[in-house]
C-alpha positions as semicolon CSV with decimal commas, in nm:
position;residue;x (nm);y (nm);z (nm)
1;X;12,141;-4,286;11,259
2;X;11,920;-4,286;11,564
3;X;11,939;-4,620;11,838
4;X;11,604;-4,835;11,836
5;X;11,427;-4,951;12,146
6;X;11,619;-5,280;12,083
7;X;11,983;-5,057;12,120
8;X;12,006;-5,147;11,779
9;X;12,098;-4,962;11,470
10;X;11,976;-5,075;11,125
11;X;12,229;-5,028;10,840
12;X;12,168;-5,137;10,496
13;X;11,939;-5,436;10,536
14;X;12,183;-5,491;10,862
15;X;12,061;-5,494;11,217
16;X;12,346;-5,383;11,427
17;X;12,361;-5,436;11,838
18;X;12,565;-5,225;12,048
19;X;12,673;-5,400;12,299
20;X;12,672;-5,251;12,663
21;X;13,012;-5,057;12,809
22;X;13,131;-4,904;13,104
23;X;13,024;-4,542;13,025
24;X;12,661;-4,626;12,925
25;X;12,431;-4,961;12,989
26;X;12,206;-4,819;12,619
27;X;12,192;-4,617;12,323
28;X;11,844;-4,636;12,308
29;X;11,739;-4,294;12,101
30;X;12,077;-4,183;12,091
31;X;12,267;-4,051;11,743
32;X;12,547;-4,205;11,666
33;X;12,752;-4,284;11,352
34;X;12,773;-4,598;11,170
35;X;13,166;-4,611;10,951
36;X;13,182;-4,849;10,628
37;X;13,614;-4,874;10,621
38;X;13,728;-5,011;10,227
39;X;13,701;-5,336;10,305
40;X;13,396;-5,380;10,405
41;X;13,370;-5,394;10,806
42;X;13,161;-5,128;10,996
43;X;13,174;-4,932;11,303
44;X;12,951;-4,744;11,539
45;X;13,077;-4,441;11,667
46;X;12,871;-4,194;11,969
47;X;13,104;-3,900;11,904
48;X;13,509;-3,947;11,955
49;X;13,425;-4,307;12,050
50;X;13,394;-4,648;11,905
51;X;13,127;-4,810;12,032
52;X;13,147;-5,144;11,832
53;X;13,340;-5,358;11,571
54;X;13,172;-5,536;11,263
55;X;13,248;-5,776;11,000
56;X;13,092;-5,665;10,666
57;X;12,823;-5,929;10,722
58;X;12,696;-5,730;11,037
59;X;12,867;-5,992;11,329
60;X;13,036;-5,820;11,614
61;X;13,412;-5,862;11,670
62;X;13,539;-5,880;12,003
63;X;13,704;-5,586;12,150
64;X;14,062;-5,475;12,092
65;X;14,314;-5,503;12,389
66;X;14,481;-5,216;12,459
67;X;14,866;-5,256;12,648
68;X;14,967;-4,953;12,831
69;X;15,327;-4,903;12,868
């Protein structure tokens, strides 16, 4: 799938936003891949890395904290 103007990817009647990060402030025209996992949630992937989190109903989840021993 290829980013909108809006830095949004549409998905199956979905409209997905990918939210801003520290590598990159957009997506905007960028490829990336979109991940339907068994049960339903999605994820947006730009190569190695997860860009966001979905519920199956297309709402972002809040990003995983990661401890670092």
């Amino acid at each position: 799938r290829v980013v909108g103007k809006d830095n949004c990817v549409a998905f199956e009647g979905l409209k997905l936003q990918i939210p801003p990060d520290r590598y990159r402030m957009h997506y905007v025209k960028v490829k990336v891949r979109v991940h339907r996992y068994l049960d339903g949630r999605l994820a947006i992937f730009h190569g190695p890395r997860r860009l966001a989190r979905y519920t199956a109903d297309g709402q972002l989840q809040p990003p995983e904290l990661q401890v670092v021993a």
